[in-house]
C-alpha positions in Angstrom: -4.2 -72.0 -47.7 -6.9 -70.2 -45.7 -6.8 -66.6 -45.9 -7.2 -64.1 -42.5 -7.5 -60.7 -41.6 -4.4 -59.8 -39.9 -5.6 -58.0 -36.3 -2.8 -55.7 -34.7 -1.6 -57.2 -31.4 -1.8 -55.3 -28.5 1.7 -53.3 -28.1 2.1 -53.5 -31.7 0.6 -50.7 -33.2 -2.8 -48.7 -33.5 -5.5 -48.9 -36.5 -5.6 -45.3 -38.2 -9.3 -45.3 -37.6 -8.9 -45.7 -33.8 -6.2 -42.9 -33.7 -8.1 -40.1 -35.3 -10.8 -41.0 -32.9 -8.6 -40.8 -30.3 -7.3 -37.2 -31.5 -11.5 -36.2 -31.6 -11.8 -37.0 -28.7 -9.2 -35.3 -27.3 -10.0 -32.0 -29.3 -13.9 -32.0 -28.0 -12.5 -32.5 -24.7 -10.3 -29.6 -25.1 -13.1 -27.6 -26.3 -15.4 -28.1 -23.8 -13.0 -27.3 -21.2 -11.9 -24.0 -22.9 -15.8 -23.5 -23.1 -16.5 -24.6 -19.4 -13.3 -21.7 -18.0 -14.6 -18.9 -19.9 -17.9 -19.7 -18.3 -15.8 -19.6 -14.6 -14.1 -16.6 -15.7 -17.4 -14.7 -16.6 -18.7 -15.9 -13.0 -15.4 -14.5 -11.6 -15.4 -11.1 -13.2 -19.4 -10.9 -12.7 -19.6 -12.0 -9.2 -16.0 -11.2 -7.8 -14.6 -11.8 -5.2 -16.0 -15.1 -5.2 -15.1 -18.9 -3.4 -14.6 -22.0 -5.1 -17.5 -23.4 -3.2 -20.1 -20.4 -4.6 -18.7 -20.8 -7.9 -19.2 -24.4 -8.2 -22.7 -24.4 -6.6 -23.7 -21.3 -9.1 -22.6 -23.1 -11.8 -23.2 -26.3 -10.7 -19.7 -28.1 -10.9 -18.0 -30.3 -8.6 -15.4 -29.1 -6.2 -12.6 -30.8 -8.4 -14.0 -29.3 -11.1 -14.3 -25.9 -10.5 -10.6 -25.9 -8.7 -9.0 -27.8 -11.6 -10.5 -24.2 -13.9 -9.6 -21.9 -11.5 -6.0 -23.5 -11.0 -5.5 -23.1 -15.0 -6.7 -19.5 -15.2 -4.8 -18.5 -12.1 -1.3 -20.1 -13.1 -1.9 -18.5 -16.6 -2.3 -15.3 -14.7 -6.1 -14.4 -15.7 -6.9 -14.9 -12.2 -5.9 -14.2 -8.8 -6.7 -15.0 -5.0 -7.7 -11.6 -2.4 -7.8 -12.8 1.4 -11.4 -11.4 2.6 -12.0 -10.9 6.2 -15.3 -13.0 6.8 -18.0 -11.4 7.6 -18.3 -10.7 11.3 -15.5 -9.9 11.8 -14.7 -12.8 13.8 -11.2 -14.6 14.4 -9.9 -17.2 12.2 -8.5 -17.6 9.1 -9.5 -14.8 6.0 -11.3 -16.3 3.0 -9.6 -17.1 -0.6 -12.3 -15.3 -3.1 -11.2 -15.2 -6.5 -11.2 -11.9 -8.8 -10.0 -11.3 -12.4 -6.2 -10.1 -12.1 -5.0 -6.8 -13.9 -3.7 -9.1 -16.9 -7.7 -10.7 -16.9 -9.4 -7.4 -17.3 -6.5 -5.9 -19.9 -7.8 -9.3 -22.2 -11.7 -8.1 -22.3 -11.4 -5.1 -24.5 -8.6 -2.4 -24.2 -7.9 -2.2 -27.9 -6.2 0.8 -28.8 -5.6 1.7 -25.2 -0.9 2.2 -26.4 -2.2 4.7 -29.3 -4.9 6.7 -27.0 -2.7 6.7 -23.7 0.3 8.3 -26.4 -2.2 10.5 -27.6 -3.2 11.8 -24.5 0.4 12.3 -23.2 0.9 14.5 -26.2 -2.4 16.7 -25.3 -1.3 16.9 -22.3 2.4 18.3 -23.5 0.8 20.6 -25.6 -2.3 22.0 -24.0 -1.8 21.1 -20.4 -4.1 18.6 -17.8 -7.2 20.5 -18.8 -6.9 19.6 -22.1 -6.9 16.2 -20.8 -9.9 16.9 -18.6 -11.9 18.2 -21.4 -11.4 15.6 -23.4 -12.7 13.2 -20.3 -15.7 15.7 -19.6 -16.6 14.8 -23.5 -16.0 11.3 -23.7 -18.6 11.0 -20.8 -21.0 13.6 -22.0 -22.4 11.0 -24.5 -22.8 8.4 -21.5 -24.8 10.9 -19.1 -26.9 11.8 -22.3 -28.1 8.7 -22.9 -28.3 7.2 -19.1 -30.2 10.3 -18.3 -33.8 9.8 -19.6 -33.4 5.5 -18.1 -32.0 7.1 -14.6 -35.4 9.8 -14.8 -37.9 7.0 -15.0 -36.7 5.6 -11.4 -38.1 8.4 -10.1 -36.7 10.2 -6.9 -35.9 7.6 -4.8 -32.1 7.3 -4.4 -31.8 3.9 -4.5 -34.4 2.9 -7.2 -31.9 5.6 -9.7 -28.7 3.5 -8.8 -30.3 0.8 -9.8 -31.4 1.9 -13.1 -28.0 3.8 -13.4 -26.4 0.0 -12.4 -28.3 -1.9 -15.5 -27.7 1.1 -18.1 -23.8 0.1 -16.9 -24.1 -3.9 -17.1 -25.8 -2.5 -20.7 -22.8 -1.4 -21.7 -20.2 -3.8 -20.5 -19.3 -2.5 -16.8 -21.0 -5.7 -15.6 -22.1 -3.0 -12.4 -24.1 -4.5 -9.5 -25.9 -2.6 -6.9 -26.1 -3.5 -3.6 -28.1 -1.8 -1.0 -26.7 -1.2 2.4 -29.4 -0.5 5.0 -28.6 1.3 8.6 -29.4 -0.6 12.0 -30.0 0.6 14.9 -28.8 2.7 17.0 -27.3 4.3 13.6 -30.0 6.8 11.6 -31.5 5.2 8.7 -30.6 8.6 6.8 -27.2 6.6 6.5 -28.4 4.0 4.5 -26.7 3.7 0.8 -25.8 2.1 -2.2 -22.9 0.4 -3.1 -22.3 0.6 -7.2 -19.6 -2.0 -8.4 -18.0 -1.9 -11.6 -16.1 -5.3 -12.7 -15.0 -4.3 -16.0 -13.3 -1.3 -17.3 -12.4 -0.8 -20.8 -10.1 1.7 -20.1 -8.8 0.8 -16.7 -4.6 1.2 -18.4 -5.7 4.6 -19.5 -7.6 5.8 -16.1 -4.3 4.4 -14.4 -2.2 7.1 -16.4 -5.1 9.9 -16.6 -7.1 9.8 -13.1 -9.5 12.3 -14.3 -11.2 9.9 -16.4 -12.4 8.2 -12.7 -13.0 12.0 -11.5 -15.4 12.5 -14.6 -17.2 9.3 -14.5 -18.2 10.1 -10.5 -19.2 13.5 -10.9 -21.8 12.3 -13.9 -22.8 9.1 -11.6 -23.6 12.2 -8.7 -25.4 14.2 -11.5 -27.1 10.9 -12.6 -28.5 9.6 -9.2 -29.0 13.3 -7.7 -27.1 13.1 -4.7 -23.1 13.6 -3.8 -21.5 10.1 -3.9 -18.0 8.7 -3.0 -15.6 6.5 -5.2 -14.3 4.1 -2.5 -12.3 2.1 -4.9 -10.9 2.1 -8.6 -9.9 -0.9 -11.0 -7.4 1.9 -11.8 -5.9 1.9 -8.8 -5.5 -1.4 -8.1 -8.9 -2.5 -6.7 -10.6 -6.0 -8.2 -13.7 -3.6 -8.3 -14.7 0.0 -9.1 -17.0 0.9 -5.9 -18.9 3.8 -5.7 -20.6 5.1 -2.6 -24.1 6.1 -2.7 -26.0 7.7 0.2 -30.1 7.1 0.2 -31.3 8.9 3.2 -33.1 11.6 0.9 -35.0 11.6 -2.5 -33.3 13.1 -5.1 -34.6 16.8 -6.7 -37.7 16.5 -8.5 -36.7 18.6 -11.3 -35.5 17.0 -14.4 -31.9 16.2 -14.9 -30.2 18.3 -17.5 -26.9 16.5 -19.0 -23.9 18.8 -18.9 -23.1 19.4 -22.5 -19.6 18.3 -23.7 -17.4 21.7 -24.5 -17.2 22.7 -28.2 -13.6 22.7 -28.4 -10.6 22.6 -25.9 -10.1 26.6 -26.3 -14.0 27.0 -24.8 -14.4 24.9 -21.8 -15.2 27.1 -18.8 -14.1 27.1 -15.5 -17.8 25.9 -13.8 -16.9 22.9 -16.6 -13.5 22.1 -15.1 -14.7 22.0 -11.3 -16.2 18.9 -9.5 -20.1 20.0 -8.8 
């Protein structure tokens, strides 16, 4: 009797060897799209508000592709669509951009953020909203301190400082852009300016509860670039940016920048430290 090597029929069952391969293969295609969304989220929280079509041409995916990532981060809520008006102004339809949702930014870095909003709340119980200020006015002292001497090498041209002040931010995990914004005629070119955009903030759930920590941060951007600017939007407050306006139609002083020192204790902060320069 000759022997043989029975072979598995079709229907009829699997060799083990062929099912772990199988289940490989489906984890390293699982990987790599895990790896391939956090790369489309990074784009949409760099870059926001952003198309499909930019994203896929920036990152150099097909349409499919980049729709089938953006479809799985939206419906798990990481993502979200803003209708933008296209540029012109003219008639038709507004644009779907996509920008990280409230529940996108909360997963990039707000540790903590239950104990120090409780905190605060009891500060504020206790010692009243300029507790809360002071505290703020410290928490940023260390930020102007270190930005300053950057900031100072830009020189006094308006501009040239929010960009430095724009890469000291991207530095520390603001991801902050910079875009100039140059008058045309018949406007003066003294209304030129800068728009600063912030599309990550690590304590956008406290800022939400404590405004003053926005307050703080654009009086030391104004002390920073030399010139009065204008918060136009908050992640706080519900925007998919933080946008800060900066006017360029004059140099800044040519006097070095002193950093405004953080108060010793809540008892000695004065009131030139509690106003808005």
């Amino acid at each position: 009797m000759t022997n043989a090597t029975a072979v598995p029929l079709a229907g009829h069952g699997t060799p083990r060897a062929t099912t772990e391969r199988a289940h490989v293969a489906a984890a390293q295609v699982a990987d790599s799209d895990e790896r391939t969304r956090d790369r489309v989220l990074s784009a949409v929280l760099e870059h926001g508000p952003i198309s499909a079509a930019e994203l896929g041409d920036m990152l150099g995916f097909t349409p499919a592709a980049v729709r089938r990532h953006l479809d799985h981060l939206a419906r798990n809520g990481v993502i979200e669509v803003k209708r933008v008006a296209k540029a012109g102004g003219g008639a038709g339809r507004p644009a779907r951009r996509y920008v990280l949702s409230s529940q996108g930014q909360s997963t990039l870095g707000n540790d903590y953020l239950d104990i120090a909003t409780l905190a605060l709340k009891q500060l504020q119980a206790m010692a009243g909203d300029d507790a809360v200020r002071a505290f703020a006015v410290e928490r940023f002292a260390d930020m102007e301190r270190r930005y300053t001497p950057e900031i100072d090498q830009a020189g006094t041209d308006i501009a040239a400082r929010a960009r430095a002040l724009s890469a000291a931010l991207s530095r520390d995990g603001f991801v902050a852009s910079a875009a100039s914004i140059e008058a045309k005629a018949p406007l003066p070119a003294a209304l030129s300016s800068v728009q600063l955009c912030q599309g990550h903030c690590p304590i956008q759930q406290l800022a939400a509860q404590f405004p003053v920590f926005c307050d703080v941060e654009t009086e030391v951007f104004s002390r920073l670039v030399g010139v009065d600017v204008r918060r136009l939007s908050t992640l706080a407050r519900g925007g998919h940016v933080c946008t800060t306006h900066i006017p360029t139609g004059r140099l800044a002083s040519a006097e070095p920048h002193v950093p405004q020192a953080a108060p010793a204790g809540l008892d000695e902060v004065t009131n030139h430290q509690q106003e808005r320069p």
